[in-house]
VOBADO-71782 format. One record per residue (C-alpha): x, y, z. Coordinates in pm, whole numbers, padded with zeros to 5 digits, always signed. Layout:
% residues N
XYZ;...
END
This chain:
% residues 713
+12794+00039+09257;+13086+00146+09080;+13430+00065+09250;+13629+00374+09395;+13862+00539+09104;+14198+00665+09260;+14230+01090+09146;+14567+01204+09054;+14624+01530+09057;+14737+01759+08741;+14730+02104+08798;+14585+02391+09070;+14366+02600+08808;+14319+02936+08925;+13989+03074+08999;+13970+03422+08859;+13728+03710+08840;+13664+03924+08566;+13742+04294+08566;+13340+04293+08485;+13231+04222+08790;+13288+04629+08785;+12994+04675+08592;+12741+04471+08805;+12869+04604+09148;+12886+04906+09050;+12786+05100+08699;+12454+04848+08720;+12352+04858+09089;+12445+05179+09172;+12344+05435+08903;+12103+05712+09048;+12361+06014+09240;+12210+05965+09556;+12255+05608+09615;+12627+05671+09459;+12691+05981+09779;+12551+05835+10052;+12772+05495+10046;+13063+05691+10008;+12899+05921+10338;+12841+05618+10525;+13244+05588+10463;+13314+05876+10667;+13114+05789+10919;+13264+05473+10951;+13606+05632+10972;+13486+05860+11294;+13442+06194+11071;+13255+06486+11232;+13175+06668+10924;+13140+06490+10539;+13107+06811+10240;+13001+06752+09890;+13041+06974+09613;+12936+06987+09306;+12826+07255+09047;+12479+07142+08952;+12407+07413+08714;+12760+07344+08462;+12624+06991+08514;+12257+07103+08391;+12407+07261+08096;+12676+07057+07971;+12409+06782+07957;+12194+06994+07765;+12437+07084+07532;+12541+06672+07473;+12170+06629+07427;+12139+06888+07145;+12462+06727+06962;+12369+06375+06981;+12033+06500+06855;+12198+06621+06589;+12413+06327+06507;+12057+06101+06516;+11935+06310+06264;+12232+06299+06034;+12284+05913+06105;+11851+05895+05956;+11956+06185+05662;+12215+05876+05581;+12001+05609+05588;+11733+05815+05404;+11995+05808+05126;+12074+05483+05085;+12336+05443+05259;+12515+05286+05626;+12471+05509+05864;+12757+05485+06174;+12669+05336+06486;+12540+05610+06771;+12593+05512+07109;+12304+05577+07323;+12343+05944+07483;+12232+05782+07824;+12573+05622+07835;+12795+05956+07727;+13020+06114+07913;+13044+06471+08019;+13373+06685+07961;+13610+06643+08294;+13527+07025+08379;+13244+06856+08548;+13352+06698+08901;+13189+06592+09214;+13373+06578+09521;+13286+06420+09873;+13548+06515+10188;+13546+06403+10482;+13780+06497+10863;+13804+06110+10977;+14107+05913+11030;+14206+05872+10679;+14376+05626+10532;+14776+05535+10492;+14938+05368+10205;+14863+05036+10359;+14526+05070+10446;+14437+05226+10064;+14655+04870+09993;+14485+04651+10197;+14152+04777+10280;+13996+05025+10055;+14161+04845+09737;+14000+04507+09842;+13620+04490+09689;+13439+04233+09913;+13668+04280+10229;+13442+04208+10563;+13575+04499+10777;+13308+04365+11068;+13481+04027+11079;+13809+04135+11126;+13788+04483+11297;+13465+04428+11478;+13135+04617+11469;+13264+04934+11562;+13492+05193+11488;+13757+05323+11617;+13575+05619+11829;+13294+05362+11890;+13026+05399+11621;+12844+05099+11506;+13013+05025+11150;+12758+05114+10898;+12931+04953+10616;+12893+04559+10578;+13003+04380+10242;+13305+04630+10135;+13152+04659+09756;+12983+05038+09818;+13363+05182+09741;+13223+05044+09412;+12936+05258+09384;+13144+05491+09223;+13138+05376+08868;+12760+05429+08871;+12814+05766+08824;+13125+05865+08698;+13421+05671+08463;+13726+05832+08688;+13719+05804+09043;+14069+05995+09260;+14080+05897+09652;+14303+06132+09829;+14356+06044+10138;+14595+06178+10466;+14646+05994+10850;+14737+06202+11108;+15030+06295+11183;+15216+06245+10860;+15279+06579+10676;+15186+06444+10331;+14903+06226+10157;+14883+05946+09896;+14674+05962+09595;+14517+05672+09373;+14339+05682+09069;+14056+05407+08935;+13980+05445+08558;+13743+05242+08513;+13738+05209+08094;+14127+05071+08160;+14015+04841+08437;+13765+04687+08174;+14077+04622+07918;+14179+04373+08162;+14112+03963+08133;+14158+03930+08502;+14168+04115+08803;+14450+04017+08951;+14632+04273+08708;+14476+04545+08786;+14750+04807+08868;+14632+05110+09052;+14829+05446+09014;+14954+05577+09363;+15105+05895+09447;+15257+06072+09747;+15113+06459+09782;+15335+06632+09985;+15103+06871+10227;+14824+06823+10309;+14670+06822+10015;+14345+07032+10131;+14259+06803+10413;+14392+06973+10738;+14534+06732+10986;+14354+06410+10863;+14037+06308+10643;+13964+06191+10272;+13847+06357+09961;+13690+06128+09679;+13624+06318+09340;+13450+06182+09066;+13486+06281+08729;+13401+06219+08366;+13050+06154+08456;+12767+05988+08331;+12471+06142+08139;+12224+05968+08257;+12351+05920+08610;+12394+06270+08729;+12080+06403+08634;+11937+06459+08972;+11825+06761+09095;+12017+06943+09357;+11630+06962+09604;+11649+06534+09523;+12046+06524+09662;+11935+06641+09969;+11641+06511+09998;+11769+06150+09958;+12092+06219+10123;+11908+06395+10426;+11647+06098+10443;+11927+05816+10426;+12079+05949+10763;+11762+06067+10919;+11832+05933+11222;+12185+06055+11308;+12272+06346+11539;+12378+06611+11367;+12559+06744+11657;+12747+06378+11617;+12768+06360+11239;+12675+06597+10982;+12696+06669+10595;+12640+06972+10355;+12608+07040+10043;+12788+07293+09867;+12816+07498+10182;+12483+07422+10323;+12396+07176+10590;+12129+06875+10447;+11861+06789+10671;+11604+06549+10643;+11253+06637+10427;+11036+06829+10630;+10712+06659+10637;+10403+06840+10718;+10226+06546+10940;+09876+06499+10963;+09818+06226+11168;+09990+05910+11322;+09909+05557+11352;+09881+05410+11623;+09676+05697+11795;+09906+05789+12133;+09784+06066+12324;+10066+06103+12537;+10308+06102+12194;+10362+06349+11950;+10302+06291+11590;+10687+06290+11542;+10718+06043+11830;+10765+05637+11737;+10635+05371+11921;+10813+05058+12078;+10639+04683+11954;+10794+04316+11974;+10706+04042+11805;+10812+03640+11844;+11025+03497+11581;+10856+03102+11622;+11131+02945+11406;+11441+03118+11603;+11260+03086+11949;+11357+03487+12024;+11183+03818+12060;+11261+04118+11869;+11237+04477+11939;+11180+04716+11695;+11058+05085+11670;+10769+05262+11414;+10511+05473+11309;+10272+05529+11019;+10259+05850+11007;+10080+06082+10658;+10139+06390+10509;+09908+06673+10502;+09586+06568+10218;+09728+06802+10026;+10111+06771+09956;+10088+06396+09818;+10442+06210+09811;+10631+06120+09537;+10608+05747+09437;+10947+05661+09587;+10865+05815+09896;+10546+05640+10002;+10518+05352+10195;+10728+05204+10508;+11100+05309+10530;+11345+05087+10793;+11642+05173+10947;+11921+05009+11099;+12216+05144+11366;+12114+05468+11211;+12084+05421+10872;+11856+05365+10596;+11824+05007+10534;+11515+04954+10294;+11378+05192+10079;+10970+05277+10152;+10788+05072+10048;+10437+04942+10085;+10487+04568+10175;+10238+04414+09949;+09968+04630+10064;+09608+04543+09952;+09514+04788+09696;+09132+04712+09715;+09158+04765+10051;+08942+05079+10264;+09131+05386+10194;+09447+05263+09954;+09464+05590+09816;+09598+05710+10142;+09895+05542+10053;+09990+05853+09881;+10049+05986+10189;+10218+05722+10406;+10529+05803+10519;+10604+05528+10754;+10955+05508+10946;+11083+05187+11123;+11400+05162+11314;+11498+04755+11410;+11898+04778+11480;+11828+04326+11475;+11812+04314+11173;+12188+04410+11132;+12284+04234+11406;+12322+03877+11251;+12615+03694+11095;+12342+03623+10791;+12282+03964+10585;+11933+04062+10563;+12004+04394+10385;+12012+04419+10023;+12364+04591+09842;+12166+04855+09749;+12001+04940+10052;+11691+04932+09853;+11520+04623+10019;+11492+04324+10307;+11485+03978+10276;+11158+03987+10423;+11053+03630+10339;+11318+03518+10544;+11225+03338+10908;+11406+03625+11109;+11159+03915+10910;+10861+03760+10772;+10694+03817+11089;+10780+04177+11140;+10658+04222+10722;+10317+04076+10788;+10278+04304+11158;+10367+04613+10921;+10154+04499+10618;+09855+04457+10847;+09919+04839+11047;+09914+04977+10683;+09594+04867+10612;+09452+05002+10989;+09631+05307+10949;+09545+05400+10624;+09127+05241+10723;+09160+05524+11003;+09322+05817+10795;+09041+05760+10534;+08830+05832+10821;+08995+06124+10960;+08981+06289+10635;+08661+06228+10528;+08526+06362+10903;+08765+06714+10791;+08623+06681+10429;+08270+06661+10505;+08304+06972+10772;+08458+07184+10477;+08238+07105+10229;+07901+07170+10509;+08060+07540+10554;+08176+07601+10202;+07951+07848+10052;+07986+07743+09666;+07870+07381+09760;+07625+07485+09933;+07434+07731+09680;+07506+07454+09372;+07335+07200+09555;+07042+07434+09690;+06997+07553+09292;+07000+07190+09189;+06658+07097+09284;+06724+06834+09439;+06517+06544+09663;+06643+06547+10057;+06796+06181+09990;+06984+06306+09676;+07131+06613+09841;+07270+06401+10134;+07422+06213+09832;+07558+06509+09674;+07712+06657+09988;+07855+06326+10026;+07966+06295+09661;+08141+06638+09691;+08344+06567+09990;+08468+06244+09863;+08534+06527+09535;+08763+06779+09755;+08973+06500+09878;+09110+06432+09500;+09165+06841+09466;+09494+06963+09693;+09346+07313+09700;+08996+07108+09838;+08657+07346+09802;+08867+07614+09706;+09011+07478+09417;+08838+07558+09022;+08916+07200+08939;+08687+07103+09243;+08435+07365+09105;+08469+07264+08781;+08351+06883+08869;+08143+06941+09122;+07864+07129+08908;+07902+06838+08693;+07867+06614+08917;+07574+06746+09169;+07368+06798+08813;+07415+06432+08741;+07285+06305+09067;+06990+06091+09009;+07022+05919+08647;+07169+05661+08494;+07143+05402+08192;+07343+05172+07976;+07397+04887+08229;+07240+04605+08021;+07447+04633+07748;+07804+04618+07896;+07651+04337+08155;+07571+04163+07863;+07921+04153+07712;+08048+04070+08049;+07877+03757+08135;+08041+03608+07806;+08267+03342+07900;+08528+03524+07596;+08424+03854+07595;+08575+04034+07313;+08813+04401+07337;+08623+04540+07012;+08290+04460+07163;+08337+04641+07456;+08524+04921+07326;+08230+04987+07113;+07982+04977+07436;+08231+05173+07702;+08261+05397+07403;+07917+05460+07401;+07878+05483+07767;+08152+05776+07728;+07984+05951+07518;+07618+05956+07736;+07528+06281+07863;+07444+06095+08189;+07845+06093+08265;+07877+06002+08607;+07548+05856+08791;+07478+05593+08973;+07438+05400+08665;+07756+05471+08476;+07954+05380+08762;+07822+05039+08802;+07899+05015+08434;+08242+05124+08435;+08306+04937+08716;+08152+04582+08499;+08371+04724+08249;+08671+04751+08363;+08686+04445+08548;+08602+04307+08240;+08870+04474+08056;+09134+04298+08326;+09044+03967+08200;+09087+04032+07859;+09427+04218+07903;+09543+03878+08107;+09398+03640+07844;+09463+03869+07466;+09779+03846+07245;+09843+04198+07198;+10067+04152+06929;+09793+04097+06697;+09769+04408+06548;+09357+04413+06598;+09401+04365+06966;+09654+04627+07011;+09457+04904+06796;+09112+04806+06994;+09311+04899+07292;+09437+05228+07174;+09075+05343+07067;+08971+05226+07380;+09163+05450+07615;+09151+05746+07316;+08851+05714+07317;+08731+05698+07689;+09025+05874+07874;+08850+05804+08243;+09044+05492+08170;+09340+05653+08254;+09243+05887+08507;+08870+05980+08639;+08958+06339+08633;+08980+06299+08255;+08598+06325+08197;+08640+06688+08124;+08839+06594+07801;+08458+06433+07677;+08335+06793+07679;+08692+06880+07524;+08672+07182+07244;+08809+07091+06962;+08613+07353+06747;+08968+07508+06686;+09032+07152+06463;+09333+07298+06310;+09547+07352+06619;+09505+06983+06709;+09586+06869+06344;+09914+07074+06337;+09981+06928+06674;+09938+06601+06543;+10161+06680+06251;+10465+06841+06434;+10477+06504+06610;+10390+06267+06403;+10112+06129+06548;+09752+06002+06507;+09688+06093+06132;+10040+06226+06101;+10211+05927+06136;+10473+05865+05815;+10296+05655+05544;+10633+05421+05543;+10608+05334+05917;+10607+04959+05979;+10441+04858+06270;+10461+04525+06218;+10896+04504+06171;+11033+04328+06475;+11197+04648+06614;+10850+04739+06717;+10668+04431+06771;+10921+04241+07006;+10959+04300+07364;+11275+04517+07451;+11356+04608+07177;+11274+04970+06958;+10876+04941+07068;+10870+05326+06978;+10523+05285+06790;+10409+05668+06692;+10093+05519+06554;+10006+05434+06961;+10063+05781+07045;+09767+06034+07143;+09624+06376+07229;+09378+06467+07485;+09316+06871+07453;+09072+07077+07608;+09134+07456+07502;+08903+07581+07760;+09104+07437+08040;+09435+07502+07849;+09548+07178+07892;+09693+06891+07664;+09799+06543+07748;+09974+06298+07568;+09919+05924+07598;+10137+05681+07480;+10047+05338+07492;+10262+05019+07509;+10117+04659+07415;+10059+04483+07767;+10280+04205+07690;+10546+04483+07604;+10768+04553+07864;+10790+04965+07947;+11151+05049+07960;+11371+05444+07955;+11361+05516+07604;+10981+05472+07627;+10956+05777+07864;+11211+05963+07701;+11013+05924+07396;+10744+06078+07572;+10928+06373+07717;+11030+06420+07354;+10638+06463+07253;+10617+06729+07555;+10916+06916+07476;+10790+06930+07092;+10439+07038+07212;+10575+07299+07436;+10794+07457+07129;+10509+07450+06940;+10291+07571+07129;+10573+07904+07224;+10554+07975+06857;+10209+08023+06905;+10247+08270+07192;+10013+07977+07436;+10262+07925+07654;+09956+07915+07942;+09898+07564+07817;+10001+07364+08062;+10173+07011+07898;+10128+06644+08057;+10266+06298+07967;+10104+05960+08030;+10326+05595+07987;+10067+05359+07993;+10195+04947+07918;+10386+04643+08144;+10562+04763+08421;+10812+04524+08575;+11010+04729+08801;+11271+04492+09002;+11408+04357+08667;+11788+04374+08575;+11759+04478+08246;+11920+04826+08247;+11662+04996+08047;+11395+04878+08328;+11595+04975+08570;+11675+05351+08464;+11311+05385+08439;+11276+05238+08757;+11502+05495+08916;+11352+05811+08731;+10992+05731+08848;+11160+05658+09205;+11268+06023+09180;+10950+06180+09004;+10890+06513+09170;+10482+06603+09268;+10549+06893+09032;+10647+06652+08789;+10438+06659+08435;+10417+06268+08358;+10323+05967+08500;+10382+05601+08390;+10141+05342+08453;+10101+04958+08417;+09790+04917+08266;+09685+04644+08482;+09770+04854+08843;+09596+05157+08612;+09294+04974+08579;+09292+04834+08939;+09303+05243+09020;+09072+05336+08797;+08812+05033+08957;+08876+05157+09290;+08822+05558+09276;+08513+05435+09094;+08390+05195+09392;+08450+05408+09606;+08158+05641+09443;+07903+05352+09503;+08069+05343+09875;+07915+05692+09892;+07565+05606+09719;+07539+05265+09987;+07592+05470+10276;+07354+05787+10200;+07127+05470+10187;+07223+05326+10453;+07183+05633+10664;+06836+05699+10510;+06695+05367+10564;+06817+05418+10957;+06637+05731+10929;
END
């Protein structure tokens, strides 16, 4: 053992933090509006306001973004005419990250105590300041303190480059003014020299006898984008749980309320609740020794209004605000009735969990640290109700499904004309209820129409099993092989039986392994995959069997679709697949040669797939890319005068939402805020697959139980 060394000391060094730490507390954590307004909301609640406005004029905001679009469009295609010639084009910085003229402004005012020189000084100027240890928990008027780790003043920056706090106490007969630019904050080395521009306003500067007005200018492009029906929304949903007799906000002039939710049903079954109504449960923490009280419901949304994918799932609040984003806790997605998930809108209100020295919330409010001792137990409770609740919806609506398909006439008279056997028409009754609960217009709907003659004429047959079981039992079962069988399965006139199903369903299991096992960088690999899913679209969705009956006797409108973008047997002769900017992960991966049509002129739809490798990481530019396509095909098809086509987009490839990369996590936040009206849809192929597997089990479900019934019979 060494013998002790005496230290003599040389310097103190400084420990110092980097203007930067800007950027990841607020331009990269906070950079959706919503998530940007309601920190700066939760501000005036903490400071006892009544009342918080914001205001903001969505429709200058609409267009000034258009019109940097259509420049910066412009300046891409000058920067390729350069490079076409020869020569260096100049760098174009990406339009997500441009800022809109300063006519553009958002402003959020509050009438709470306000703030004096030395509490802007001391309190709103300090990033990381624990108000809770040295104020308390509560305000001055007595509200629980919503804010916790003093970064949300941050949040700011996610939207906006120039951020003005004007603030006045009561009392005084003037306010102070400061002024962050961030793009002069970043100039610094260190923080410590930041130097933040302070003025007195004499007046009151707009805000009566006391309050605060934050405005927000030279925004972001990408960040403001939200629609004004998503503002509220999110804003309305983040406070859901506060009185708005005690605390209110508006928007431009009107008062935001939470989403009105038509409710269907409620889990757990009360009969002495309403459906509104949550329920009281405890649960033992074993490694703390304590109890814990908490408040829920799993409650869905009429069969018919799906939510949007950031809405669905289990949403938890703390002292009256939003502390966890919905979400659906791991749920088990071969479990009975996982497509009722699409309907969950679960609300859970456990003030504990902000009740601890230790913080359990994320910054974001997006998540929990649910594996932790205190909430692991409450997670698993939850994750278990889910799958109950949504076991018990699934039978709810099928009971309601099968009583309007018994009285719907249409049904009725197809499957009398269908000369049927007593067993099969049990199964086709059965076949078309599970049918109307995929339609949101059920029996009523032509889509449901549509199918179900298809479908009640198929009952019965079936072939084609042998073949795919054969490539299945391989122990290295090969993409091309089975894209040659499924593709042949496709293309049977014997669609959906019995028999295909149990095919499919070899099939794509089948097609998991391979995905987890395959380099899809080898170009063979990649391009079996693409013919696969062009070539049997159920892949992607089992409503797409009507594109296998597509017609395409109009040949030339598809090839001058094609053309226009560049696509399929359009794609330019001196495109390079194989360059690193498309082959390696994050980087270009804008492959048009992976791009595809699906049209059906009869049903005046088209879709557009575009298909990342699997080992390719799906990031913003991908969808934008996509939206692109649309917005092309729509154009087009004006010019045409068939502007009754209706347009879709489908982003098939990896999708690792959670990651940091920025790219990841602007997708992230525009599928978060997808509307139901919305024309695309991103998938990861794998969770695409695992859908695809599951709407077609649950057909054999149906087949098993007509069965089952007729052997009780």
């Amino acid at each position: 053992m060494p013998s002790p060394q005496e230290h003599h000391e040389v310097e103190a060094l400084p420990f110092r933090v980097d203007p930067h730490m800007l950027e990841d507390l607020g331009l990269n954590l906070y950079s959706s509006l919503p998530r940007v307004l309601v920190e700066f909301i939760a501000n005036a609640y903490d400071a006892d306001a009544s009342h918080a406005s914001i205001s903001m004029d969505f429709q200058l905001i609409r267009q000034l973004r258009a019109e940097m679009r259509q420049h910066w469009r412009q300046l891409q295609d000058a920067a390729k005419a350069t490079a076409a010639a020869g020569e260096t084009p100049p760098d174009l910085a990406p339009l997500e990250e441009g800022l809109l003229p300063e006519a553009a402004v958002i402003a959020i005012q509050d009438n709470g105590h306000g703030m004096s020189l030395d509490q802007l000084r001391n309190r709103f100027l300090v990033a990381g300041r624990r108000r809770r240890l040295e104020e308390g928990n509560r305000s001055p008027g007595g509200r629980v303190l919503m804010g916790r780790k003093g970064v949300g003043k941050l949040a700011g920056f996610g939207v906006a480059r120039s951020i003005e706090v004007v603030s006045k106490v009561k009392g005084d007969d003037y306010a102070h003014s400061i002024h962050l630019d961030f793009d002069r904050i970043m100039e610094l080395p260190d923080s410590r020299e930041v130097k933040v521009p302070t003025f007195r306003v004499d007046g009151d500067a707009g805000l009566g006898d006391h309050g605060t007005r934050v405005t927000f200018s030279r925004l972001v492009h990408e960040s403001v984008k939200s629609q004004e029906e998503t503002v509220r929304r999110s804003v309305g949903d983040h406070f859901f749980l506060i009185d708005p007799q005690d605390f209110n906000t508006c928007l431009n002039g009107t008062a935001v309320a939470p989403t009105a939710r038509g409710l269907a049903y409620a889990w757990p079954e009360a009969g002495d609740l309403s459906i509104c109504d949550l329920v009281t449960h405890s649960i033992d923490i074993p490694e703390t020794q304590q109890r814990v009280e908490f408040q829920y419901r799993l409650r869905f949304v009429e069969d018919r209004a799906a939510l949007r994918g950031s809405e669905r799932g289990v949403r938890v609040y703390a002292h009256k605000r939003l502390a966890a984003a919905p979400s659906l806790l791991h749920a088990d997605t071969n479990m009975h009735g996982f497509r009722m998930t699409d309907y969950l809108d679960g609300v859970v209100y456990a003030d504990f969990i902000d009740e601890h020295k230790q913080d359990y919330i994320a910054t974001d409010r997006q998540g929990l640290r649910w594996e932790t001792p205190l909430l692991q137990p409450m997670h698993d409770f939850l994750g278990a109700e889910i799958k109950e609740a949504c076991k018990n919806y699934q039978r709810v609506r099928d009971a309601r499904r099968a009583k309007e398909v018994d009285e719907d006439a249409y049904t009725a008279e197809l499957i009398a004309s269908a000369q049927l056997s007593s067993r099969e028409k049990r199964l086709a009754r059965a076949v078309c209820s599970r049918l109307a609960s995929f339609h949101r217009e059920g029996v009523t709907s032509e889509a449901y129409r549509e199918h179900a003659q298809l479908l009640v004429g198929a009952i019965g047959k079936g072939e084609i099993f042998t073949a795919i079981s054969g490539i299945a039992e391989r122990d290295n079962p090969r993409l091309h092989d089975l894209t040659v069988e499924v593709t042949k399965l496709t293309h049977a006139e014997i669609d959906q039986t019995l028999g295909v199903v149990r095919s499919r369903l070899v099939a794509i299991k089948t097609l998991q392994r391979i995905i987890r096992a395959v380099n899809f960088r080898h170009a063979n690999n990649e391009d079996d995959l693409h013919l696969l899913l062009k070539e049997n679209p159920w892949l992607i969705d089992p409503t797409y069997f009507e594109f296998l009956t597509s017609n395409l006797a109009n040949k030339t409108f598809f090839d001058r679709l094609e053309a226009k973008l560049k696509i399929g047997a359009a794609v330019p002769s001196d495109y390079d697949k194989t360059c690193d900017d498309e082959a390696l992960d994050m980087r270009e991966n804008r492959r048009p040669d992976l791009v595809f049509l699906l049209v059906n002129s009869s049903l005046k739809r088209v879709v557009i797939v575009e298909l990342k490798a699997p080992n390719t990481r799906l990031l913003h530019k991908h969808l934008v890319q996509l939206e692109d396509y649309m917005d092309d095909t729509r154009r087009f098809l004006k010019s045409l005068d068939r502007t009754d086509v209706v347009v879709e987009g489908c982003l098939i490839g990896s999708l690792e939402l959670g990651a940091q990369a920025l790219e990841v996590r602007r997708l992230e936040r525009q599928i978060g805020e997808r509307g139901s009206d919305a024309k695309w849809v991103v998938f990861d192929l794998l969770e695409l697959l695992e859908r695809t597997c599951n709407a077609h089990q649950e057909i054999l479900e149906i087949h098993e139980k007509v069965e089952s019934e007729e052997t009780v019979t």
